[in-house]
MARKOLGU-870213 format. One record per residue (C-alpha): residue in one letter; residue number from 1; x, z, y. Coordinates in steps of 0.1 Angstrom, whole numbers, padded with zeros to 4 digits, always signed. Each point is the difference from the previous one (the first is absolute). Layout:
# MARKOLGU-870213
+------+------+-------+-------+-------+
! resn ! resi !    xx !    zz !    yy !
+------+------+-------+-------+-------+
!    a !  NUM !     X !     Z !     Y !
...
+------+------+-------+-------+-------+
This chain:
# MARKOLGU-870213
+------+------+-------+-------+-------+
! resn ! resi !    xx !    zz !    yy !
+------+------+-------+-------+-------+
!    x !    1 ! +0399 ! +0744 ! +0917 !
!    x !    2 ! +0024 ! +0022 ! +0014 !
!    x !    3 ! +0001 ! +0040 ! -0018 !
!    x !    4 ! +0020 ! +0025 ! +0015 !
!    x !    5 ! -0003 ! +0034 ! -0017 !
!    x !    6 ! +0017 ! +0030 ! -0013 !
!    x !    7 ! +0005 ! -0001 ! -0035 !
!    x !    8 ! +0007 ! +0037 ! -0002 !
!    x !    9 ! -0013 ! +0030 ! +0022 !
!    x !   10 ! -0016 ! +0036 ! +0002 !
!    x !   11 ! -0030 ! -0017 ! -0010 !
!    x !   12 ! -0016 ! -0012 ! -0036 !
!    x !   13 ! -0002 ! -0035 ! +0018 !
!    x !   14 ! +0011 ! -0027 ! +0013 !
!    x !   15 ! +0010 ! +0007 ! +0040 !
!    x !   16 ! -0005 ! -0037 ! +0018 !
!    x !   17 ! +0020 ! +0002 ! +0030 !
!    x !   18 ! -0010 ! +0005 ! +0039 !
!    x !   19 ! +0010 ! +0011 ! +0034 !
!    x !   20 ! -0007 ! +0033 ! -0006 !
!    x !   21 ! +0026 ! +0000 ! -0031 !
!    x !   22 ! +0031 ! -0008 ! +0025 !
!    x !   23 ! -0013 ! +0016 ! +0031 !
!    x !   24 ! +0002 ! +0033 ! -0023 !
!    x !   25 ! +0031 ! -0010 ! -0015 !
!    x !   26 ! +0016 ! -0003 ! +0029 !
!    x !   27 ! -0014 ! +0034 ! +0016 !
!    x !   28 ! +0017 ! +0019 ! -0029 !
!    x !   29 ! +0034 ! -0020 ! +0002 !
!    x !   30 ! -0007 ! -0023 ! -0032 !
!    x !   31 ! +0009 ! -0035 ! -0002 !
!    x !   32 ! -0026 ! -0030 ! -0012 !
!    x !   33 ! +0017 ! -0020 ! -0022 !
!    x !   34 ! -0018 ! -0034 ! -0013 !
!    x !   35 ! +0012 ! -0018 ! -0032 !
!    x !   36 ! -0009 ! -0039 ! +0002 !
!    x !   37 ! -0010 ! -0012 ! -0037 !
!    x !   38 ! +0012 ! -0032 ! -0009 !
!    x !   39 ! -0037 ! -0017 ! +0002 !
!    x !   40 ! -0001 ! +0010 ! +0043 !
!    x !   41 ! +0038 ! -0016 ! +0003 !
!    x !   42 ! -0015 ! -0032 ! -0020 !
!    x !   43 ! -0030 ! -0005 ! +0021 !
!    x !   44 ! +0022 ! +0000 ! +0030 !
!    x !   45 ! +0021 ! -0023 ! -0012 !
!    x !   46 ! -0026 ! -0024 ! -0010 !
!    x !   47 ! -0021 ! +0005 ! +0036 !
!    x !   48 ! +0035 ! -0015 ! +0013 !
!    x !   49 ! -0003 ! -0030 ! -0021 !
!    x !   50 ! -0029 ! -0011 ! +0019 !
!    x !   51 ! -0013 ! -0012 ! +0032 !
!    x !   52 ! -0014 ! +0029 ! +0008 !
!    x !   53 ! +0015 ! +0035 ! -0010 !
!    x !   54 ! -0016 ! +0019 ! +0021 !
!    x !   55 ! -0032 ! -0008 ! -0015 !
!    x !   56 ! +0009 ! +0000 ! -0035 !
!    x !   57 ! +0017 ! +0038 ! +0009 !
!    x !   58 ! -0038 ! +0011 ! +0014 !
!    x !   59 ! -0012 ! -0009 ! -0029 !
!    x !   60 ! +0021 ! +0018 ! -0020 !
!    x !   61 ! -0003 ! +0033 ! +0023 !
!    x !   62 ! +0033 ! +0000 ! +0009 !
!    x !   63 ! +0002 ! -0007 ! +0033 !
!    x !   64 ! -0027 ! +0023 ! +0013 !
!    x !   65 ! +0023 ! +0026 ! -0023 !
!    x !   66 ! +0031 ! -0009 ! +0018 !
!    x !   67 ! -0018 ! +0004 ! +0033 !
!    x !   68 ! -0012 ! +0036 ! -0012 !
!    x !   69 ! +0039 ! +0007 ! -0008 !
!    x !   70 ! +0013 ! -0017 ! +0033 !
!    x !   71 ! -0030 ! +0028 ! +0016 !
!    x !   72 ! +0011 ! +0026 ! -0018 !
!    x !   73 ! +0038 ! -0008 ! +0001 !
!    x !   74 ! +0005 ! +0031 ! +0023 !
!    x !   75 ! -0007 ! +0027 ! -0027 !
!    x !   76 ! +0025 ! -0011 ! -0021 !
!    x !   77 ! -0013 ! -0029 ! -0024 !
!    x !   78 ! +0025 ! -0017 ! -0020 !
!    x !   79 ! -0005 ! -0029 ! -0023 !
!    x !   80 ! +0019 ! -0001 ! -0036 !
!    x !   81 ! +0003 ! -0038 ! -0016 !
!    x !   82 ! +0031 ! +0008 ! -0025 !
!    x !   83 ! -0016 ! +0003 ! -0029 !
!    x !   84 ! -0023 ! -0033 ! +0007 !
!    x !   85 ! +0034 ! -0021 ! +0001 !
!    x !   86 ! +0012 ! +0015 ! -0030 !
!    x !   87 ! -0033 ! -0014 ! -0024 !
!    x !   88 ! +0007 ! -0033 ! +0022 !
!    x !   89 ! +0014 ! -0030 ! -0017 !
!    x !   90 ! +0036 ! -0004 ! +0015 !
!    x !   91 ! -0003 ! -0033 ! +0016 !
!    x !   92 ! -0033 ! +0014 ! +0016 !
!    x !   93 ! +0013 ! +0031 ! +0017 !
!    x !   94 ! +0016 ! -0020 ! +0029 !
!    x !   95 ! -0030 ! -0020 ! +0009 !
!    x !   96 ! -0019 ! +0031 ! -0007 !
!    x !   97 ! +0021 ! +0020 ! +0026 !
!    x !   98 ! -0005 ! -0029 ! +0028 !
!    x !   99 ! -0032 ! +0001 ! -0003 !
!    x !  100 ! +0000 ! +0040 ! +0004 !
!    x !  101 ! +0023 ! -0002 ! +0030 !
!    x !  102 ! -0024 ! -0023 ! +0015 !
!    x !  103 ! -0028 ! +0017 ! -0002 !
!    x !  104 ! +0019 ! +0029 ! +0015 !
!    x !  105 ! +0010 ! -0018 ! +0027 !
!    x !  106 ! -0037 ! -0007 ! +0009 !
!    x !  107 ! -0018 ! +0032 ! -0008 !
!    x !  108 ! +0025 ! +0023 ! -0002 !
!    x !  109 ! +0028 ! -0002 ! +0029 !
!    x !  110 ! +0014 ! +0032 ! +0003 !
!    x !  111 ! -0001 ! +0005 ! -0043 !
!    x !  112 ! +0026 ! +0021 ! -0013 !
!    x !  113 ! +0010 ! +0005 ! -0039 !
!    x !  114 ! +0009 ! +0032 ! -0013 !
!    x !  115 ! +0024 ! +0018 ! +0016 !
!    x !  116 ! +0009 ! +0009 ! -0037 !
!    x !  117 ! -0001 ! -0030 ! -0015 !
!    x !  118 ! +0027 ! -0028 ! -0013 !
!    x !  119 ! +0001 ! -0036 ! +0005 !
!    x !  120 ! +0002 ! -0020 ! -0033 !
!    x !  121 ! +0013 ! -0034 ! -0008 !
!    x !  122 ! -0023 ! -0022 ! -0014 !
!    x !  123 ! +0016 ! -0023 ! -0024 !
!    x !  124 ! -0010 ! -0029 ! -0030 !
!    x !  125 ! -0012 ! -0032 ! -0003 !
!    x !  126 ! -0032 ! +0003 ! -0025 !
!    x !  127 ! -0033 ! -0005 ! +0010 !
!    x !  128 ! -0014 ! +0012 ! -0030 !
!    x !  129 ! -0009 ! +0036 ! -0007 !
!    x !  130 ! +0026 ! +0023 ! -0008 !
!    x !  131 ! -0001 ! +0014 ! -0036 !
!    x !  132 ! +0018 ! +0035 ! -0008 !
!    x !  133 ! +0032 ! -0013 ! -0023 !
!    x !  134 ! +0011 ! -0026 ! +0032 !
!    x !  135 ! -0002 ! +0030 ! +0024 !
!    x !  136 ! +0036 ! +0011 ! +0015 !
!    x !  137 ! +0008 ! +0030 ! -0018 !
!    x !  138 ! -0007 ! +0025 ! +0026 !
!    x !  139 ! -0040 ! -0014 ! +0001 !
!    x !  140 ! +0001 ! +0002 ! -0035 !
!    x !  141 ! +0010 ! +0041 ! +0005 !
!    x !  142 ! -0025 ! +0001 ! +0024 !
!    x !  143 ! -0031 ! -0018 ! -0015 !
!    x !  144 ! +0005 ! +0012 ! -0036 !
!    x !  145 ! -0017 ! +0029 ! -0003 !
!    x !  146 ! -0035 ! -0013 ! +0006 !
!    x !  147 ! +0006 ! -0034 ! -0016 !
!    x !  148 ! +0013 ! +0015 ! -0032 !
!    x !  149 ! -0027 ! +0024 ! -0003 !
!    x !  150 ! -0029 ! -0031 ! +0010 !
!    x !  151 ! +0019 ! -0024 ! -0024 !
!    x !  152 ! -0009 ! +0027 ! -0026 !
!    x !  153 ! -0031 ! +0004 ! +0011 !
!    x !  154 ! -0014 ! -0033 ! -0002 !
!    x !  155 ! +0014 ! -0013 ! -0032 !
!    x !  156 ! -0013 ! +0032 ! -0021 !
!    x !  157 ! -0036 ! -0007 ! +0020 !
!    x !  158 ! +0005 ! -0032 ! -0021 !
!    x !  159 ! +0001 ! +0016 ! -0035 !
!    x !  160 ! -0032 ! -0002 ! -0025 !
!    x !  161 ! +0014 ! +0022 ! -0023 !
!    x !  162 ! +0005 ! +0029 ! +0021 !
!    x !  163 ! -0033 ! +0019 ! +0013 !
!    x !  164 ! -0004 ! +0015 ! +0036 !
!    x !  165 ! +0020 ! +0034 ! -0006 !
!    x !  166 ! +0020 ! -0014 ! -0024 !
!    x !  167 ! +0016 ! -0026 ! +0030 !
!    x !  168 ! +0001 ! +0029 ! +0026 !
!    x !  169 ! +0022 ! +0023 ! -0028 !
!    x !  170 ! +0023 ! -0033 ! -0004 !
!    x !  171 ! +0001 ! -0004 ! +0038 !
!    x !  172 ! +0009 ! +0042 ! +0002 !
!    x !  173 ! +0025 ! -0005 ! -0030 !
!    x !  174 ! +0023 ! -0031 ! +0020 !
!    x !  175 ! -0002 ! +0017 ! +0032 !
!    x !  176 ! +0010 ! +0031 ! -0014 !
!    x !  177 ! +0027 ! -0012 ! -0025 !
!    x !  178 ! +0015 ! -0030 ! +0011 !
!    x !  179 ! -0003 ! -0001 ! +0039 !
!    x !  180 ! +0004 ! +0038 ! +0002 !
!    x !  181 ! -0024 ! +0002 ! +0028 !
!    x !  182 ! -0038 ! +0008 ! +0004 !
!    x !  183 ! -0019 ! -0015 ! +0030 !
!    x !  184 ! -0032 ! +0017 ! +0008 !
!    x !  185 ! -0009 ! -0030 ! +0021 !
!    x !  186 ! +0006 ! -0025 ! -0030 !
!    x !  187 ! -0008 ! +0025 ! -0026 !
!    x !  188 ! -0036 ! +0000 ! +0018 !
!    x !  189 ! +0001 ! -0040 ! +0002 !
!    x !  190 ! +0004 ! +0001 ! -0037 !
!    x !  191 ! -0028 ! +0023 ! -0002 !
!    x !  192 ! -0024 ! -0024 ! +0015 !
!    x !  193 ! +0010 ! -0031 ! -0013 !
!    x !  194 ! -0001 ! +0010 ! -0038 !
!    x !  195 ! -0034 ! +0016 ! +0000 !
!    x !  196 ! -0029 ! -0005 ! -0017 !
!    x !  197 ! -0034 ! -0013 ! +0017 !
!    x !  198 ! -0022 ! +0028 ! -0019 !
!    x !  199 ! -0017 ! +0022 ! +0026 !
!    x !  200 ! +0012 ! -0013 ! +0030 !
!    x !  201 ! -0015 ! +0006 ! +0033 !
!    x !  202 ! -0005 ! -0024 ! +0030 !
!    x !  203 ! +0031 ! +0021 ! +0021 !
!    x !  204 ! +0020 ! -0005 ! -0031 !
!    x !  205 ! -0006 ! -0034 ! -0008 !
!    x !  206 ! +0009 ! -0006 ! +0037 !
!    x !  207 ! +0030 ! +0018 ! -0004 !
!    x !  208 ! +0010 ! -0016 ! -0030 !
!    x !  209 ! -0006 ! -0035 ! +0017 !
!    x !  210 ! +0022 ! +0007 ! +0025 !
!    x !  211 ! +0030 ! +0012 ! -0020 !
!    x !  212 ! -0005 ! -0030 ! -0021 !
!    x !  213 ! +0000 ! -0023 ! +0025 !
!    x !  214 ! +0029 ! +0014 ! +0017 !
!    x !  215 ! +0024 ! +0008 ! -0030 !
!    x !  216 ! -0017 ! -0020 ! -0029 !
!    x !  217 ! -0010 ! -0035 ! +0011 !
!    x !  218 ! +0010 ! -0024 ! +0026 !
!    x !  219 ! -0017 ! -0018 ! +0023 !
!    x !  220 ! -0020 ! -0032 ! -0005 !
!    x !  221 ! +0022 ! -0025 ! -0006 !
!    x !  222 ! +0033 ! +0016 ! +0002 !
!    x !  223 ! +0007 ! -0001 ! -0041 !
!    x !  224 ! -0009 ! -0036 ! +0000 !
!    x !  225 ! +0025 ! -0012 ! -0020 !
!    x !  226 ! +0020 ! +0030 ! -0008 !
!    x !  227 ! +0006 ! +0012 ! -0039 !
!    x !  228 ! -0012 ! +0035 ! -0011 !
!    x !  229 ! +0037 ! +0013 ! +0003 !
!    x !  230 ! -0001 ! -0016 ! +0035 !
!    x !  231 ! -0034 ! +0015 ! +0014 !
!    x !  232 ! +0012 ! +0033 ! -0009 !
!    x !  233 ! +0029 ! -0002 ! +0014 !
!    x !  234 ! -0016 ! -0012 ! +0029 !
!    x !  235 ! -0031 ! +0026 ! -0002 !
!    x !  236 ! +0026 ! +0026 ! -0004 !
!    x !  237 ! +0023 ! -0008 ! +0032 !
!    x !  238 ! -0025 ! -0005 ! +0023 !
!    x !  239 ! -0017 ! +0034 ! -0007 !
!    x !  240 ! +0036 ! +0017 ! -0001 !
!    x !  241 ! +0003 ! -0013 ! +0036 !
!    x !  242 ! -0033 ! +0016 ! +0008 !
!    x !  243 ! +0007 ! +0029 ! -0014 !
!    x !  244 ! +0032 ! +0002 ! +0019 !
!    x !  245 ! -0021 ! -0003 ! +0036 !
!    x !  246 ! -0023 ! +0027 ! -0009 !
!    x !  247 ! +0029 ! +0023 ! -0019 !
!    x !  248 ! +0022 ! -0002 ! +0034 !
!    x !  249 ! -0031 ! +0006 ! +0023 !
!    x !  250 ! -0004 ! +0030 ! -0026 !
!    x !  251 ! +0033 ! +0015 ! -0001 !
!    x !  252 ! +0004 ! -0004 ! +0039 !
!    x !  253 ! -0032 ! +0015 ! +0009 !
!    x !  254 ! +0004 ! +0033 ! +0009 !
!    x !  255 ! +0037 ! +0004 ! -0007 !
!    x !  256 ! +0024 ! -0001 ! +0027 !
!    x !  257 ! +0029 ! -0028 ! +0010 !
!    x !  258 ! +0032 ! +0010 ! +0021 !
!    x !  259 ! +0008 ! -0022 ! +0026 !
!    x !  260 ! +0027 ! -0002 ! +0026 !
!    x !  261 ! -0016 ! +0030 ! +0021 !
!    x !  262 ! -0019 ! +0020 ! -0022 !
!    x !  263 ! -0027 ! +0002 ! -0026 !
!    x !  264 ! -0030 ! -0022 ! +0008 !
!    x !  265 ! -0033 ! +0007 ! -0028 !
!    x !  266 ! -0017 ! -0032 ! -0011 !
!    x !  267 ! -0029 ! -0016 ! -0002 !
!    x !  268 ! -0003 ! -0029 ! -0023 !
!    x !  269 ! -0030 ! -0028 ! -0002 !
!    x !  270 ! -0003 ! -0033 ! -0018 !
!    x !  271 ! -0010 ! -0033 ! +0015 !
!    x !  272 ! -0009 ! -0027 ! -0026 !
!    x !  273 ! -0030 ! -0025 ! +0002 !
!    x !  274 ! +0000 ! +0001 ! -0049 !
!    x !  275 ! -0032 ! +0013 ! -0007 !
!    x !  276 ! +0011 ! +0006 ! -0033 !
!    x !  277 ! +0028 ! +0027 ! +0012 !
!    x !  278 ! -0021 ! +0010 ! +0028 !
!    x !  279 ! -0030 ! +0008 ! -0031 !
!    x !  280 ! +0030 ! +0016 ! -0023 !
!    x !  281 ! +0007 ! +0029 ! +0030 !
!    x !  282 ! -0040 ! +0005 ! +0010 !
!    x !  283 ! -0012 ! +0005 ! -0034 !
!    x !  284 ! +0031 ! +0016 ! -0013 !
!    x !  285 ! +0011 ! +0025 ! +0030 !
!    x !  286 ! +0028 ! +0022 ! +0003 !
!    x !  287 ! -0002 ! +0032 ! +0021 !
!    x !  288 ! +0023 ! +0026 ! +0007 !
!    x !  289 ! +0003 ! +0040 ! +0003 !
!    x !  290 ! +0006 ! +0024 ! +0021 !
!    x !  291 ! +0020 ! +0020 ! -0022 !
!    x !  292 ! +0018 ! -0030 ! -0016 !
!    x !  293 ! +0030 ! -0022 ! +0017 !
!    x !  294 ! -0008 ! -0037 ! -0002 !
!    x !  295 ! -0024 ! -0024 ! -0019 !
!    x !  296 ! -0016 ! +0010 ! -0030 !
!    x !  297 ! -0004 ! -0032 ! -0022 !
!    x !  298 ! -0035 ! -0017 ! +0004 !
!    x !  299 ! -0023 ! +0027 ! -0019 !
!    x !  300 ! -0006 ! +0011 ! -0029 !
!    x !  301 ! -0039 ! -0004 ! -0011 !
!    x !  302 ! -0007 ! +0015 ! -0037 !
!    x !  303 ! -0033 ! -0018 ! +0007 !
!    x !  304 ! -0021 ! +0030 ! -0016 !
!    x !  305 ! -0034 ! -0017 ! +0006 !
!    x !  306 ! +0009 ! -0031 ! -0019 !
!    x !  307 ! -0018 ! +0004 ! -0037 !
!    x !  308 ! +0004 ! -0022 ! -0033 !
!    x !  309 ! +0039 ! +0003 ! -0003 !
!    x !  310 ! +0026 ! +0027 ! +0002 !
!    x !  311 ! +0023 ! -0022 ! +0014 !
!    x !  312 ! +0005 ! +0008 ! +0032 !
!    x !  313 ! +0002 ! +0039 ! -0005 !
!    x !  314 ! +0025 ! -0006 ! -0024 !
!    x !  315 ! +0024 ! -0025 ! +0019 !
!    x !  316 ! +0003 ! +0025 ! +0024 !
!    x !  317 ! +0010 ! +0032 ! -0022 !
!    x !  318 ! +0025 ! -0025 ! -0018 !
!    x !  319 ! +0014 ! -0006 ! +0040 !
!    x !  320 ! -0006 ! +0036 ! +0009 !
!    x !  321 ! +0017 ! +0011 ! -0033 !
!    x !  322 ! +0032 ! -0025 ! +0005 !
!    x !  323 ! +0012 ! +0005 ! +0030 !
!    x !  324 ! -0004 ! +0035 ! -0005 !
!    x !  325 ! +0025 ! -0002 ! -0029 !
!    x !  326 ! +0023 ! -0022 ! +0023 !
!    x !  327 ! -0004 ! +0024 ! +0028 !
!    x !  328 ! +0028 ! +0025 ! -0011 !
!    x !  329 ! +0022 ! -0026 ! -0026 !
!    x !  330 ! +0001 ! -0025 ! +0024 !
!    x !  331 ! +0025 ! -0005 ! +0031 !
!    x !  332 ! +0005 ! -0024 ! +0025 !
!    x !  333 ! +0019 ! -0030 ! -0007 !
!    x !  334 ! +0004 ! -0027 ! +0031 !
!    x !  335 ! +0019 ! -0026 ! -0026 !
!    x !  336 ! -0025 ! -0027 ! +0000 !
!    x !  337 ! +0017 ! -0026 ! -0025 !
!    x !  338 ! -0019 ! +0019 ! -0029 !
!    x !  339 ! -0035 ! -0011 ! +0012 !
!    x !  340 ! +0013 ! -0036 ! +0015 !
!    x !  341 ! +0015 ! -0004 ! -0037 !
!    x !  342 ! -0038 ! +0010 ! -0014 !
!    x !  343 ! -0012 ! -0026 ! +0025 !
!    x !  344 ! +0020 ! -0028 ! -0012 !
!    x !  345 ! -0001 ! +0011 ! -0035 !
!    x !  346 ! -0043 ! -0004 ! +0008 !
!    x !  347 ! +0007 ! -0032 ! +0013 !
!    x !  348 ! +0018 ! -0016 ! -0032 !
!    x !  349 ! -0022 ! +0016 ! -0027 !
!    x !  350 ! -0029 ! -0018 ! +0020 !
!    x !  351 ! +0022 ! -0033 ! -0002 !
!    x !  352 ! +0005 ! +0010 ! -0038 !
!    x !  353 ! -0039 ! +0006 ! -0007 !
!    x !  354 ! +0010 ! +0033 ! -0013 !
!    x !  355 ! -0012 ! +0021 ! +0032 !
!    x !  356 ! -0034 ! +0013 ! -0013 !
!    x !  357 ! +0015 ! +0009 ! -0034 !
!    x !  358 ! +0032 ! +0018 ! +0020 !
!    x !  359 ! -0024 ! +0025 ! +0016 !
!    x !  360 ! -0026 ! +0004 ! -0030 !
!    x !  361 ! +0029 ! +0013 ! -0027 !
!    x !  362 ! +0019 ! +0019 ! +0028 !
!    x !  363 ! +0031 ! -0027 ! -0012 !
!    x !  364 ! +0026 ! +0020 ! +0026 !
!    x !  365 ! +0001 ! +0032 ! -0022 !
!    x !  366 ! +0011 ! -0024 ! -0029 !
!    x !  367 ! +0029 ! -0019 ! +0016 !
!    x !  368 ! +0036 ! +0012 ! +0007 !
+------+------+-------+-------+-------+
């Protein structure tokens, strides 16, 4: 099933998306702006395969969606597949961008992309999934913030010597230390994934589920045959890629963008038909203020009405308390080699077996 929703807004929910969305948009001078996840370009390319696509693309909701667009198309509707390509196989974005153009061609004539965006090349040979130390280095710059910071995450949620708060401290203590950077977003993850069961309420639970399955797990059949060091890896760059959809809807969201004229607002939704990402951004919603500029990071729940443990009060002091520390020591720093070093260096302790014992002993503050 097709979802197309905003995954952040005025509002403590999530925003699915409607006429009345770009007929407003337009009537203030704002630009709707669709990002295509990877799962929609997939399904298109599969509905191709067959005898009949136009079936298999009702089925999926797409074509009555690409209808609405080709409906709405006056008001300024634009359709963003980038960042769908980029979590593609190589050797599957060209068939993958055929079977786009076709389905253009049909239900969408008189498309246009972006005025602001860039045609990329789409290059390799493997059919396989991508993992992060085989990535050109620019995707490595790009993707290695959240991967480094879910690679962490998911190999100390595999320690049994360290308890709840204990993991979310070690978690604090590499993001802080040795990738120099705090991510609310991730930081909150983390939160999530390493707590305890004690207490928990059905909303919780259902928000834990979610993050789990979207940042913790894979799907059904998609470790079969893979190592531990492999399923992370592979757990770990699929919810980096994600977290990179909902991060630029975000950021873009009520910010501005310069174009050739002059500045055009904004409005960001996501089209994916994965329940599991779709589940991530409905029980874990980000909103934005009035007084702020931009996305605030999916929020922050102390989860005061959960009894039996002091975990989650105390996982978000230790956050609260960090990156008020960081606020005034810290500065910005756009060289991304540190964190794709910490990536790789994840990587080959996992190939080692000495990942899990890395993170418990802090090993970084005792090496050169």
């Amino acid at each position: 099933m097709l979802r197309v929703f905003q995954s952040s807004s005025s509002h403590e929910q999530l925003i699915e998306f409607d006429r009345a969305a770009v007929v407003n948009n337009f009537r203030v001078g704002r630009q709707t702006n669709i990002i295509f996840d990877t799962n929609v370009m997939i399904e298109i390319e599969m509905a191709y395969r067959t005898e009949q696509p136009h079936n298999k693309l009702k089925e999926a909701g797409i074509a009555q969606f690409a209808k609405m667009i080709s409906k709405y198309s006056k008001y300024g509707v634009f359709i963003s597949p980038g960042a769908a390509y980029q979590e593609l196989p190589p050797a599957r974005r060209g068939a993958v961008e055929i079977a786009f153009s076709k389905m253009l061609r049909y239900y969408l004539p008189h498309f246009r992309y972006d005025p602001n965006a860039r045609p990329m090349p789409f290059t390799g040979e493997s059919t396989v999934p991508e993992v992060f130390s085989e990535l050109p280095s620019e995707m490595q710059e790009f993707k290695s913030c959240p991967y480094a910071s879910l690679m962490a995450i998911n190999i100390i949620h595999r320690s049994k010597i360290l308890d709840p708060i204990e993991k979310f401290i070690a978690y604090i203590d590499y993001c802080s230390e040795v990738l120099n950077l705090i991510s609310v977003k991730e930081a909150s993850i983390a939160r999530y994934v390493f707590s305890p069961d004690v207490g928990m309420t059905d909303s919780l639970r259902d928000r834990k589920n979610a993050i789990m399955s979207n940042f913790a797990k894979i799907k059904k059949g998609g470790g079969k045959g893979l190592s531990t060091s492999e399923l992370i890896k592979r757990i770990s760059l699929n919810g980096a890629n994600d977290l990179i959809i909902i991060t630029a809807a975000d950021v873009v969201n009520n910010t501005r963008k310069q174009n050739n004229h002059d500045l055009i607002e904004h409005d960001v939704w996501i089209a994916t038909s994965d329940e599991k990402l779709y589940a991530f951004c409905r029980a874990c919603p980000s909103f934005l203020l009035e007084d702020r500029t931009g996305a605030m990071a999916r929020f922050l729940d102390v989860h005061e009405d959960i009894t039996g443990t002091r975990y989650w009060k105390k996982s978000a002091e230790i956050l609260a308390g960090r990156l008020q520390e960081r606020r005034s020591k810290v500065g910005f720093n756009d060289d991304m080699s540190v964190i794709v070093q910490a990536a790789l260096q994840a990587e080959a302790l996992l190939l080692e077996g000495d990942a899990e014992s890395f993170f418990q002993t802090r090993s970084w503050r005792h090496r050169p």
